[in-house]
C-alpha positions as CSV (number, residue, x, y, z in Angstrom):
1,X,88.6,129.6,90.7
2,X,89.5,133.2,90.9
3,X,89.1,133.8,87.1
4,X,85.9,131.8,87.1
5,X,84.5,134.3,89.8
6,X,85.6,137.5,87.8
7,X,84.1,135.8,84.4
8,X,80.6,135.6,86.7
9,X,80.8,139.2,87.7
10,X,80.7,140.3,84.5
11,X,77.4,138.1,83.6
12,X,78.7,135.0,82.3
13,X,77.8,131.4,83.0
14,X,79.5,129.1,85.0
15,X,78.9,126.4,82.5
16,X,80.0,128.4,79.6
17,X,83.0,129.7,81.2
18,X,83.8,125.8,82.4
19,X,83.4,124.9,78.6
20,X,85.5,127.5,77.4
21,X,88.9,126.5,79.9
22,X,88.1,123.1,78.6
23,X,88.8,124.0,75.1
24,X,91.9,125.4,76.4
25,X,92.9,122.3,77.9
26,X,92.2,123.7,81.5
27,X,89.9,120.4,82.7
28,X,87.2,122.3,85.7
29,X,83.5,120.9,86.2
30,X,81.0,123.2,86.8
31,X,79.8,121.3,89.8
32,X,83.5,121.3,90.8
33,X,83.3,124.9,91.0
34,X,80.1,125.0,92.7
35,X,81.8,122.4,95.2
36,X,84.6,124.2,96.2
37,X,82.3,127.6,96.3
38,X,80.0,125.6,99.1
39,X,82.7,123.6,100.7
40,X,83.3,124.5,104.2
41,X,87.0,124.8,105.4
42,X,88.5,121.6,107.3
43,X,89.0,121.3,111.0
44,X,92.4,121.4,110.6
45,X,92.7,124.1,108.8
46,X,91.1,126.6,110.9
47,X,92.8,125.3,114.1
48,X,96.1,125.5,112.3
49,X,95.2,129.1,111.0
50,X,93.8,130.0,115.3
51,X,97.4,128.2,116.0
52,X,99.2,130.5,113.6
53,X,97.8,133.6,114.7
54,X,98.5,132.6,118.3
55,X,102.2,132.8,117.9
56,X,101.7,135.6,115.5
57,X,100.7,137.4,118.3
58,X,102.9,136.2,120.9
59,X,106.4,135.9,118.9
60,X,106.6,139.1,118.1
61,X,105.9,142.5,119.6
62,X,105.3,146.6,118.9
63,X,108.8,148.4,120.7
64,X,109.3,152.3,121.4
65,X,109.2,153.4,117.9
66,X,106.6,151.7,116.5
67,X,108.1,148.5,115.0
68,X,108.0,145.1,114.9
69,X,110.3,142.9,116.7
70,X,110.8,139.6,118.0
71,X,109.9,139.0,121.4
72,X,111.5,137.1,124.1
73,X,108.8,134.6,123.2
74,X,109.9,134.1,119.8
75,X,113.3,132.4,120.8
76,X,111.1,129.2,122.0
77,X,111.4,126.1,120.7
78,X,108.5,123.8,120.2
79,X,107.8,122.3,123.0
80,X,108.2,125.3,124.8
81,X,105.8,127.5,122.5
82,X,103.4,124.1,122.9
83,X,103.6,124.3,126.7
84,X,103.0,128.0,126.6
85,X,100.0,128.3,124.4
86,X,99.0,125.4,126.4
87,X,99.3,127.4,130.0
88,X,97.9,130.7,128.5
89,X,95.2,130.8,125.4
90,X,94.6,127.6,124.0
91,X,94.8,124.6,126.4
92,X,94.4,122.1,123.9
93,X,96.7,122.9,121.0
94,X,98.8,119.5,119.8
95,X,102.3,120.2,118.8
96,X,101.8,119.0,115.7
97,X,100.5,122.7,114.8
98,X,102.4,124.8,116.8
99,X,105.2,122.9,114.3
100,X,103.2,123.6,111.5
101,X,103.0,127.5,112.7
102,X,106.5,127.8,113.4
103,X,107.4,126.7,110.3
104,X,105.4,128.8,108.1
105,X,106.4,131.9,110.6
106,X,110.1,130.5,110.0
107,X,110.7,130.2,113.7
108,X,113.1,127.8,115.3
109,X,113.8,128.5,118.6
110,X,117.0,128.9,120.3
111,X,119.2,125.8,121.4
112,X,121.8,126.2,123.8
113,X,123.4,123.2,124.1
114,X,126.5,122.5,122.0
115,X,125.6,119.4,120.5
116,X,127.3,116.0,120.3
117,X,130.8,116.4,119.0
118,X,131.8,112.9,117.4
119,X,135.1,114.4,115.2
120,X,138.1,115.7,117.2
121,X,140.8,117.1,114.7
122,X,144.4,116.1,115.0
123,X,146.1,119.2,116.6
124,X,148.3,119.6,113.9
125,X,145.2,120.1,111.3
126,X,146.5,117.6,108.8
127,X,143.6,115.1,107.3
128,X,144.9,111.8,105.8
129,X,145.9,111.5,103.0
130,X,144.4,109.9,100.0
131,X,146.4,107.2,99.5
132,X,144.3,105.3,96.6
133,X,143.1,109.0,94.5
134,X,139.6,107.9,94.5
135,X,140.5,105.2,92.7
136,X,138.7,101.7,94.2
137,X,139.7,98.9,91.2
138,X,141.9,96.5,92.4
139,X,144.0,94.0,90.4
140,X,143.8,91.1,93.0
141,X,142.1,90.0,96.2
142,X,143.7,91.4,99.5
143,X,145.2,94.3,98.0
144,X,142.4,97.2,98.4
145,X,140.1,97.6,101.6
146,X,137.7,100.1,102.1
147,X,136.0,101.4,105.6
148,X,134.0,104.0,106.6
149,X,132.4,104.1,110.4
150,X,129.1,105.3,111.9
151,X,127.8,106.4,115.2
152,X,124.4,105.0,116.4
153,X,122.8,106.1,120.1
154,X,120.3,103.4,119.6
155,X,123.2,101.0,120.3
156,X,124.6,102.4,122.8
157,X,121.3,102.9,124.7
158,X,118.9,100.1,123.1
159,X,116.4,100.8,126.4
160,X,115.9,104.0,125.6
161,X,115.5,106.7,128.1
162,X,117.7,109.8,127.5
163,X,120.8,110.4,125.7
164,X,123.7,107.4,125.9
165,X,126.6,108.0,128.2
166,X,128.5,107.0,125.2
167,X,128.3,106.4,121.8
168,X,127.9,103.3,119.7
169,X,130.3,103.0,116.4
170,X,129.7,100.7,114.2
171,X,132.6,100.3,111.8
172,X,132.3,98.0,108.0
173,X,135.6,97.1,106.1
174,X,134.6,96.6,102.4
175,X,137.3,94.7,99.9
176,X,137.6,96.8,96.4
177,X,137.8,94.6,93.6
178,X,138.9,90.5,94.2
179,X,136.3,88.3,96.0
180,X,132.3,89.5,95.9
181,X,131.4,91.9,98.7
182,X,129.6,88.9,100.4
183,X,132.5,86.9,100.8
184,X,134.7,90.3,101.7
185,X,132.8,92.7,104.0
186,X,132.5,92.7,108.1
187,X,131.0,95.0,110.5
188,X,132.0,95.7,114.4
189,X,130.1,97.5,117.2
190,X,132.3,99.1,119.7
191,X,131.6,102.1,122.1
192,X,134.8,103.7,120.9
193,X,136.1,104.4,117.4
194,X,140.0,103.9,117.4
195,X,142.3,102.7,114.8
196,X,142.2,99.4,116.6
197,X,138.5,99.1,115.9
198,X,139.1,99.7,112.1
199,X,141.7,96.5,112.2
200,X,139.4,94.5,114.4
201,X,136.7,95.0,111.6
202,X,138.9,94.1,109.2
203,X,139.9,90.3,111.0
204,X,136.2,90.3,111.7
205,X,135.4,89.9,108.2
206,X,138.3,87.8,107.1
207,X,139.8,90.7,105.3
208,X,143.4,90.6,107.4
């Protein structure tokens, strides 16, 4: 659109400038320029661009010597920039564009809690072993099992409401090789993940 504008500023047609990009395999429609010349911005883009400039503003700040920096304000997180535009300038701002903004201003927000910790290393740092080097074929039935385990808070809190006091694992034993994996797999929910969970998975699906 911005070549098409230049091409009019110099005193050519919109037609004949359309006609020449189509030779060159660019496809525009006059009327598709005229369009997009007369076409007023949506809703959503202004409010996200009024959004933007909010936390523009309020994320970052002029110090002593003339520079910008981030502000206090720029360490908040999303709900807590929502909240504030909400309490200060612009009452009625959705969260959905304050994410937008912060995303585009590459602002995250500062979490401090430590997260959810679901592996403890052994003290000694050691990892196990790979006792099969990455090699799943097996000769026979009953020779080759295969598990892996997940953690779910949706099980371990299916009412909802805040996080779980503890979390749900849901272990599945897989045979490599032998019968089909319908005949050989088996899954287990528990609210601990132990080494007596994996071999409880493993009678649970017929596998031991």
């Amino acid at each position: 659109m911005g070549f098409i504008d230049a091409m009019r500023a110099e005193g050519h047609a919109v037609e004949s400038i359309c006609r020449v990009l189509r030779e060159q395999g660019c496809q525009v429609a006059a009327r598709t320029y005229r369009a997009w010349r007369t076409r007023r911005p949506a809703a959503r883009t202004i409010s996200d661009a009024q959004v933007l400039n909010a936390i523009g503003d309020i994320a970052w700040t002029i110090n002593a010597d003339g520079r910008r920096v981030l502000a206090a304000e720029g360490l908040y997180g999303r709900r807590k920039m929502t909240a504030y535009l909400r309490r200060t300038t612009m009452p009625t701002v959705s969260f959905g564009a304050v994410d937008r903004a912060m995303r585009i201003l590459g602002l995250a927000g500062v979490r401090r809690d430590k997260g959810v910790r679901t592996t403890i290393p052994a003290k000694d740092g050691k990892r196990a072993g790979d006792l099969l080097n990455r090699d799943f074929t097996a000769g026979a039935p009953n020779q080759v099992w295969v598990t892996d385990f997940e953690r779910h808070e949706a099980f371990a809190n299916p009412g909802g409401g805040g996080r779980p006091s503890r979390d749900a694992c849901r272990s599945r034993h897989l045979e490599a090789g032998g019968r089909p994996a319908a005949w050989a797999w088996g899954w287990l929910v528990e609210q601990s993940s132990t080494t007596t969970s994996r071999l409880s998975t493993a009678r649970w699906g017929g596998l031991g």
